[in-house]
N, C-alpha and C positions, 0 to 999 in steps of 0.2 A: 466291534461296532464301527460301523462308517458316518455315522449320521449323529447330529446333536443329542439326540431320545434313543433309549433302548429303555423295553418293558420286560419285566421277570414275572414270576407268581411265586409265592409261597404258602407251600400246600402244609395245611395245619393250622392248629387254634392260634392267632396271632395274640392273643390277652398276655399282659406283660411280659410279650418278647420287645426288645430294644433291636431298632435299624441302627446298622452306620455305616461310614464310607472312608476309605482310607487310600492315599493315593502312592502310588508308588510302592507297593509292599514287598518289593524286590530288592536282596539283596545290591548293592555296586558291585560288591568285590567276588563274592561267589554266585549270585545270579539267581539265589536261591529266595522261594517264599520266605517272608518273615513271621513270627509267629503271631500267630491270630491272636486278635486284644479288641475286647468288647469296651474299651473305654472311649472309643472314637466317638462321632457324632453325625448329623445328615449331613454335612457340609465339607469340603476336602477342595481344597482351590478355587477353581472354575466350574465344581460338580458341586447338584443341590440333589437329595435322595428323599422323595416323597412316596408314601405308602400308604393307600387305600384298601383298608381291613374287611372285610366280608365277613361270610360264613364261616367256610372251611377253605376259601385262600384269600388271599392276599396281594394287590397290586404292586408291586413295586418296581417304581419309576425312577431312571436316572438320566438327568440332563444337563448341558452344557449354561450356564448363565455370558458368557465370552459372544462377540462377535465374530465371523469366520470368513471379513472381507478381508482384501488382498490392501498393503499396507501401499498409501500415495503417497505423496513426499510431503516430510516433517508430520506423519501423523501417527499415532499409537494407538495401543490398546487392537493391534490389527493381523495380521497375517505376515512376518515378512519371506514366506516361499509359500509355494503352490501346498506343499505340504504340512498344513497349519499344526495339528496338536499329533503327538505320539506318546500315549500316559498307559500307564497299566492300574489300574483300578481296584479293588478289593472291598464288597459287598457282604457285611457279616451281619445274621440273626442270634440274639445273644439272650439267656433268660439267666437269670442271676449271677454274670459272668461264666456264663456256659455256651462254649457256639453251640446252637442246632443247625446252622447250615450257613455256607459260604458262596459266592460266587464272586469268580477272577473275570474279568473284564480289558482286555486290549482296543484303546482305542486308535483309529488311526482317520485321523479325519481332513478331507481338503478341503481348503479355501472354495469359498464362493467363485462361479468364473464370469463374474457380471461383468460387460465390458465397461472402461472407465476411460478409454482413452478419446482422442479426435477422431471424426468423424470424416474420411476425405470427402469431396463434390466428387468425385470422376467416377461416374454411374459405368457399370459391366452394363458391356453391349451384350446383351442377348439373341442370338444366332435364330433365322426362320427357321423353325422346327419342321417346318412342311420340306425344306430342301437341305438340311445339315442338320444331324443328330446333336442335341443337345451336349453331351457328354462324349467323351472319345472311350472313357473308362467309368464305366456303370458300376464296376464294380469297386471303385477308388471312393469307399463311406468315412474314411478319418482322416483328419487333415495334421499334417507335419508327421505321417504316424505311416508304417507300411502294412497292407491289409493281407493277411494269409490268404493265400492260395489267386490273390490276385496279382497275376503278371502283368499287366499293363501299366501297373502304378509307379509311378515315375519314384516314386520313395523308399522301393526297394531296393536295396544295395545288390547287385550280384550272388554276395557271400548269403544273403537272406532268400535270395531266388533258389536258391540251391535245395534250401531244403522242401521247398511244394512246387519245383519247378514240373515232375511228372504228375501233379493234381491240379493243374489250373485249371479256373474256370473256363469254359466253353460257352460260346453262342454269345448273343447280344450280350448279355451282363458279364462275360470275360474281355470285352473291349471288341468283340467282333461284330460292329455295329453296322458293318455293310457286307453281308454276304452273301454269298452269290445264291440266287433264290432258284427253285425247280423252275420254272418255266422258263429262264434261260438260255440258249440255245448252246453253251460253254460249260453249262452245268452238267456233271453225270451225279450228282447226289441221292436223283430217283432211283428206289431200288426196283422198280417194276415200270420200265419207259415205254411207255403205249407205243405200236407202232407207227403215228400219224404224229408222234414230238416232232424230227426232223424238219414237216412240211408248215407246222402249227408255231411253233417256238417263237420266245420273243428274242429279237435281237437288239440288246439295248447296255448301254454304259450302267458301270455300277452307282453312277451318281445318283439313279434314279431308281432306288431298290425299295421294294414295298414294304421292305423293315422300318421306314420312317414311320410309317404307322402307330411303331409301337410307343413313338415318345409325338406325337404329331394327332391329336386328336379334332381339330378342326371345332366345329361348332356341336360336336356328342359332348354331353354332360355328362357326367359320372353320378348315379344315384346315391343318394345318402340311406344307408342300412342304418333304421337305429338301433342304438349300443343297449343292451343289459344296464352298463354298469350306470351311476348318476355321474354327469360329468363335473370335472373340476370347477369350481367356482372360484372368480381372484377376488370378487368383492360382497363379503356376505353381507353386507347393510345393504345391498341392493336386492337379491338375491329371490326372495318372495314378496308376492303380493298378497299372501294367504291360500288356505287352503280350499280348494271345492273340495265336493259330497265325490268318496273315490280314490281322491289323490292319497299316496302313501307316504305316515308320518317320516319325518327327518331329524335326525338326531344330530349332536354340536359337529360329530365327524363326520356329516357327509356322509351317511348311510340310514340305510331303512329302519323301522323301530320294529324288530320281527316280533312274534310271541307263536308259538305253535300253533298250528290250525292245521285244519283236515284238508286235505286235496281233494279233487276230484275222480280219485280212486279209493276214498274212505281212507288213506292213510294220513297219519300227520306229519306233517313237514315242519319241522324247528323253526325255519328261519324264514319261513312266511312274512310278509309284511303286513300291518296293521292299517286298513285304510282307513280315511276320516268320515266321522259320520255312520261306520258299519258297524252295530253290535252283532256280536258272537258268544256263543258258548259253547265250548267245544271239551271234547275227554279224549283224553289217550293213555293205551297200555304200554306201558315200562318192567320192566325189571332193573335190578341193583344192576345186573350185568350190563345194559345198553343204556343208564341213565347216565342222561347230559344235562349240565349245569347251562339255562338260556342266559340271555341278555342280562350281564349284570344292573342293577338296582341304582349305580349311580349316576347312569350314562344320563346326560341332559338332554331335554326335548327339546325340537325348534317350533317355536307359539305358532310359528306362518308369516312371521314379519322378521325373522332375521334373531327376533329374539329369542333366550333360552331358557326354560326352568326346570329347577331339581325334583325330581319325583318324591313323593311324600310317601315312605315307606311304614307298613304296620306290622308288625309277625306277630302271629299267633300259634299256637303248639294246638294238635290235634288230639285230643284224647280217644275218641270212637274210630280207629284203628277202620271196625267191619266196613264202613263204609267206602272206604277207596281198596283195600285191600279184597279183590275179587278172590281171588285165587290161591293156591298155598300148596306146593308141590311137597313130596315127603324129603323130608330130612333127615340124614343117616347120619351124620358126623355127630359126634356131642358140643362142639362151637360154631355156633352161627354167626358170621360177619352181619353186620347192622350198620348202618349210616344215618342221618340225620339229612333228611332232601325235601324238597317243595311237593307237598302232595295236591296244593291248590294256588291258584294267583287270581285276584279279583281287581281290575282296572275299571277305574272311574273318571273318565275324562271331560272336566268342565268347559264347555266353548261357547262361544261368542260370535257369531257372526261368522267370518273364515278363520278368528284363530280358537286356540289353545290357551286358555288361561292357566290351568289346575291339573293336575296329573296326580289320581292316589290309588297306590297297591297295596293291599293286605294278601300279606304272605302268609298262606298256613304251612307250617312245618311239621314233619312227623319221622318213624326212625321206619327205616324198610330194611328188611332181611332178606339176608341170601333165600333163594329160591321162592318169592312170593312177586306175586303181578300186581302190580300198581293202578288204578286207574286215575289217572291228572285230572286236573280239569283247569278250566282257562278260562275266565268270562272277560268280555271287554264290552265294555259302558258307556257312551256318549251322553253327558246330561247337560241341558241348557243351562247359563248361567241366571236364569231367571225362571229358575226350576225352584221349589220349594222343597224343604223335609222329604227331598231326596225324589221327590214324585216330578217325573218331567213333562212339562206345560208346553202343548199342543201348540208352538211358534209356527210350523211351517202344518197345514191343515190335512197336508196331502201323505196318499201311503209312501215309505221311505224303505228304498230296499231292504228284505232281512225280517222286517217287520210283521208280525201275522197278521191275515187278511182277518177283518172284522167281519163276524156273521149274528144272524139276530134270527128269531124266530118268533115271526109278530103273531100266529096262532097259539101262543099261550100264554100264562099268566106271569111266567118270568119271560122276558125276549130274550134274555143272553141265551146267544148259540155257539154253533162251532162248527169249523168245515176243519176236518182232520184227514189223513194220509195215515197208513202202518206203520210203526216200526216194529219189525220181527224180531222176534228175542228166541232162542232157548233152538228150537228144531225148526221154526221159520212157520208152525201152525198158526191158522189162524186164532185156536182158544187160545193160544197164549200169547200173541201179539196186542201191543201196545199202540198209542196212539200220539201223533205228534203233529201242529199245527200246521197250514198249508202257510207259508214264507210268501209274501208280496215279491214280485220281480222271480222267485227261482224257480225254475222248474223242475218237477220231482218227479220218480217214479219211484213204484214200491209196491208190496203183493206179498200173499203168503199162501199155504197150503192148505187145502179144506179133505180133507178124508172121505169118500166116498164110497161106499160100498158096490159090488157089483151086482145084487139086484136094489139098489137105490132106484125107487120112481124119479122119473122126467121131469115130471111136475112138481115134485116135493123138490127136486135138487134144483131149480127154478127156483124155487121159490126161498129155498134156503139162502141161494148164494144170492139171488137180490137184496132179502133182508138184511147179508154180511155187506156188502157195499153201502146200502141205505144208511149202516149206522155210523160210517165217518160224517155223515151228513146232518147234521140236527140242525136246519136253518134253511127258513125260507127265502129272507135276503140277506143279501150282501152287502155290507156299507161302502159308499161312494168314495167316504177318507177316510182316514186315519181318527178322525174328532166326529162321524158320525152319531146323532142324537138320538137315545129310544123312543123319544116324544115324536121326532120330525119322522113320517114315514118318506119326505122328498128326501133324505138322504140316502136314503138305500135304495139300491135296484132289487125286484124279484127273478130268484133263480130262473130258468128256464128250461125244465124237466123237459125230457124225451125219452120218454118212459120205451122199453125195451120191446113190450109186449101192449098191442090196445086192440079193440074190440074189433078192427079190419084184418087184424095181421092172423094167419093158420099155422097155429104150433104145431109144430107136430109131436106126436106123445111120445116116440122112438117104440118101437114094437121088437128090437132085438135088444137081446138080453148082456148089460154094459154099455150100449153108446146110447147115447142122449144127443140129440142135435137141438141146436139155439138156445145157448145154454148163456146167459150173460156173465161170462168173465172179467170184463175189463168192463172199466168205471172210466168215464175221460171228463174232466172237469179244464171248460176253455174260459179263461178270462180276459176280457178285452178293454183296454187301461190307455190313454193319453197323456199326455200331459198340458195343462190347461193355465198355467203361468208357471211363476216363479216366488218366491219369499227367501230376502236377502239372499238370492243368489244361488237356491237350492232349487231346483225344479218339483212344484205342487205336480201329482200324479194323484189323478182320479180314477176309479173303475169306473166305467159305460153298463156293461152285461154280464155276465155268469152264464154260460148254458152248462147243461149237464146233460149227456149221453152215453147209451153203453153199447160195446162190440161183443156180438155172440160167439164162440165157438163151438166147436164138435165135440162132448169128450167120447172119449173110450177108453173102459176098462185095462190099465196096462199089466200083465201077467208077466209075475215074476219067474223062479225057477220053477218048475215044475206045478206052477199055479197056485200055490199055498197060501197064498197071498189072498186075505177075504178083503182085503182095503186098497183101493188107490185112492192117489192123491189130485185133486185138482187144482193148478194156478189159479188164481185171480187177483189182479192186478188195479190200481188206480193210476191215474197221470195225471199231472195238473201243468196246464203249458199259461203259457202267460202271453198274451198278442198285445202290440205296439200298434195303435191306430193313429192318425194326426187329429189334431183337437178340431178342427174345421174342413168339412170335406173338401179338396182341387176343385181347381177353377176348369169346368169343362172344358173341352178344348172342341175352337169351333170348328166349322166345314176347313173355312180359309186357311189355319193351321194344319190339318188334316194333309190339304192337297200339297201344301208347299212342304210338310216332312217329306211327303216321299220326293220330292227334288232335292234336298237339303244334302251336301255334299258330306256334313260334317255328323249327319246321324245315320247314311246308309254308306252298305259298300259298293255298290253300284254307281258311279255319280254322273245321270246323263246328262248334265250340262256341260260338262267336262269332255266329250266326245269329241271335235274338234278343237281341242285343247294344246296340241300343237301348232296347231294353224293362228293361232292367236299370239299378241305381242309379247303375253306373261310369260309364254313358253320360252325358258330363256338357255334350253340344251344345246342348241345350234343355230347358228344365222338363219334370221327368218326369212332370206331368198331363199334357203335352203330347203326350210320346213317347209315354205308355201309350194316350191317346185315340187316333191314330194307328195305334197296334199292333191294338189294337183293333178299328180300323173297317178294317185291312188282314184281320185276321180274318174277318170278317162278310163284305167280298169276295169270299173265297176260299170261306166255305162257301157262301155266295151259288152262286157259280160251280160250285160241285159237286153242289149240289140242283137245278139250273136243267140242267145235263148229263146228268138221269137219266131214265131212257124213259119212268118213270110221272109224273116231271113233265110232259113234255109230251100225256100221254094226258088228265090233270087237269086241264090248260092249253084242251085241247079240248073237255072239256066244259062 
């Protein structure tokens, strides 16, 4: 180890195992391990050994209590060389004076290199980079130190040159910061010299070589790409203001608070991050063989102020196995390996405004065997702190990503409705697809297969697969928010049917035997949503309208081998897109704006005001005797050219 902290794991039941730490367990005289002795304890010098027990492993941490500054004068307790501790270490697990398992440890650790000394005034003059390269040796990265393969570095001794003297670097970063560039007239480096070099060539001192460029950037910025990673923080009491609806949680180290979730390829990804404010529920397939143990249980959360709290963990043991356990391959062997792993995690997160007050997980645990498929599941919870018996009270009115869209259906004696989408299960048919809510903010797609015969009527298969689209729909309107009322019908907007077929349009009945034309397959469901304030800092989203339309296509009978086939299958499909409108229509824009965009330099690329633009003082490429001569005798050309194109010119010409 190099650093104050090293972290181990100890895999196994930690219950009355005993840590200890024992320093130096090296013989002096023969050099040899000493023998292992469980009578030690966490404590051995300078070193304190803390151990964080889990499930099936165990953290253990060992670190330095000593400081690892460089010693000033008359001081202790400090470093006195650059190379502060060199200890050998001995990390033993012991269960009734028995090792179960050891680890040897070499530390070798340096001093801090903060500097502590005076400060001189005499400021490094910094050379114009536009006319003297920065650096003579680009490639000189370590100071008092000689750098392989760099020849230029004044700190290599000869005896040291020797050994990469045939690999030095080359070009600007080997020290050759002024080389002689192709256009040249001295230069042969081109491997292909146009005939017209000789006549064309520049002839010019190498002072002024266009390699300055490369440390000479004038008034170009360099763009900022931002990073993946979160960056380092010096001061966490400063650190957040809280979190928005989005932002991803943060934990005491500086990193994401992940929990498995599904990708946008239907897989799940481990190390997801958890945003704030977003519920999910999500399931994933595992086996014994590719199960990973997530985010341990103890990590602390950051509230959104800097502050942290312990998660409030629950376990419970599953006894109804069928439920998660899908699947169950055959087993030959007569011993099946079995584990004991998380079949479910349910997160409840209590907040406040921007932050995190409350953080609690119930762990269900259950035992998995070799060869059975697992299916997880994952929910994550956001509930107000001024939420009752677990029921969360409507604070912000508006729909909240994630959240199902409210539908009602004020033509019957109950309103509660429902606008659903498929989910296909088993063969992907539609008798056996299931149904799952339309999500506020996502847009979905989804569809499954209808069996078709091939002398199926036009009209019945019409009519069928209307009826199979109609029935995601049980709802006339759609609620405006989130807290809409079944009393208030001004909450809700009514759907906006566009019915596929009506009393002007000519079906046609298909007269060959297998295709059917205007056959409504696809279902499109458009919903059009603003946002219309804000509540503490969350933006209220309203829905405006709902339309609902459907796309006809062609089918026809697709014939398999040899035509044996008495059934094909038909797609049909639904979508639900989701439109972002602004809460107050723009401000028209008048004639006067109109006419002055198209002169506006800075919205086309055209810009005719700009056309004499050399001829004016701003033009500041060339002296402006110069520019105006120019302009000038560009003038003269042009009338030149227009009295010389006139009929009577050339009649005057003739005589």
């Amino acid at each position: 180890m190099s650093g104050p902290r090293v972290n181990s794991f100890f895999l196994g039941n930690s219950s009355g195992v005993k840590f200890s730490i024992t320093l130096s367990p090296r013989d002096e005289e023969t050099g040899k391990l000493q023998l292992a002795n469980c009578s030690g304890s966490k404590g051995a010098g300078d070193w304190n050994l803390d151990v964080t027990p889990g499930m099936n492993t165990s953290k253990v941490t060992v670190s330095l209590t000593r400081t690892l500054e460089l010693c000033l004068p008359n001081a202790t307790e400090c470093c006195p060389s650059s190379l502060c501790l060199v200890e050998t270490l001995q990390v033993l697990a012991c269960r009734h004076s028995v090792v179960l398992a050891q680890l040897l440890i070499q530390a070798e650790i340096f001093a801090n290199s903060s500097f502590t000394g005076n400060v001189s005034e005499n400021a490094t003059i910094i050379p114009n980079q536009a006319f003297k390269p920065l650096g003579s040796c680009p490639c000189n990265l370590t100071a008092g130190a000689c750098d392989v393969r760099c020849c230029c570095d004044l700190e290599c001794t000869p005896d040291l040159q020797q050994l990469f003297n045939g690999s030095c670097f080359t070009g600007v970063f080997g020290g050759d910061v002024n080389p002689p560039f192709d256009q040249l007239c001295s230069s042969q480096s081109m491997e292909y010299t146009p005939e017209w070099f000789p006549f064309l060539c520049v002839q010019s001192s190498l002072d002024n070589t266009p390699f300055l460029g490369y440390f000479y950037h004038g008034s170009t910025s360099i763009p900022k790409v931002p990073s993946f990673t979160i960056p380092l923080q010096t001061s966490p009491g400063k650190l957040f203001t809280g979190y928005e609806e989005g932002d991803p949680i943060i934990t005491e180290e500086d990193e994401y608070f992940t929990i498995p979730q599904q990708s946008m390829a239907g897989q799940c990804v481990g190390n997801a991050p958890v945003a704030y404010l977003q519920n999910f529920d999500v399931k994933c397939l595992t086996n014994l063989e590719s199960y990973k143990e997530g985010l341990p249980h103890n990590v602390r959360i950051n509230t959104g102020t800097a502050d942290f709290i312990q998660q409030n963990v629950f376990y419970r043991t599953i006894t109804d196995r069928g439920k998660f356990i899908t699947e169950s391959e055959s087993i030959h062997t007569a011993e099946v390996l079995c584990q004991n792993v998380t079949f479910a995690e349910h997160y409840k997160f209590t907040w406040k405004d921007k932050n995190i007050e409350q953080a609690n997980v119930t762990v269900f645990l259950g035992s998995l065997c070799d060869g059975e498929i697992l299916t997880q599941r994952f929910t994550v919870e956001f509930l107000s702190s001024e939420s009752t018996n677990g029921e969360e009270v409507f604070v912000n009115p508006g729909y909240q990503f994630g959240k199902p869209v409210r539908a009602a259906n004020m033509n019957a004696s109950d309103p509660l409705g429902s606008l659903n989408i498929w989910q296909p299960a088993d063969r992907g048919l539609c008798a056996s697809a299931t149904y799952r809510p339309v999500l506020f903010g996502v847009d979905s797609y989804s569809g499954c297969f209808l069996e078709v015969g091939i002398n199926e009527d036009c009209s019945l298969l019409r009519g069928n697969v209307t009826e199979k689209l109609n029935s995601l729909i049980h709802a006339t309107h759609i609620g405006k928010r989130d807290n809409s009322s079944y009393s208030d019908l001004n909450d809700w907007v009514e759907i906006i049917r566009l019915d596929p077929f009506n009393s002007d349009t000519n079906v046609s009945t298909g007269s060959l035997k297998g295709i059917c034309p205007d056959i409504p397959a696809n279902l499109n469901i458009r919903i059009i949503f603003s946002k219309v304030g804000a509540v503490q800092g969350i933006p209220q989203r309203q829905i405006l309208a709902v339309q609902i339309s459907y796309s006809t296509v062609l089918w026809q009978f697709q014939c398999g081998l040899g035509c044996k086939n008495s059934f094909s299958f038909l797609p049909i499909t639904a979508s639900v897109q989701f439109i972002e409108v602004p809460a107050q229509p723009p401000i028209p824009v008048t004639r006067y704006q109109k006419i002055y965009a198209e002169f506006d330099c800075n919205q086309n690329d055209v810009c005719w005001p700009q056309l004499l633009y050399p001829m004016t003082r701003f033009y500041t490429g060339e002296p402006y005797s110069q520019s105006l001569a120019k302009g000038l005798l560009l003038a003269f050309l042009i009338l030149l050219a227009a009295i010389m194109s006139n009929p009577w010119f050339s009649k005057l010409w003739n005589r």
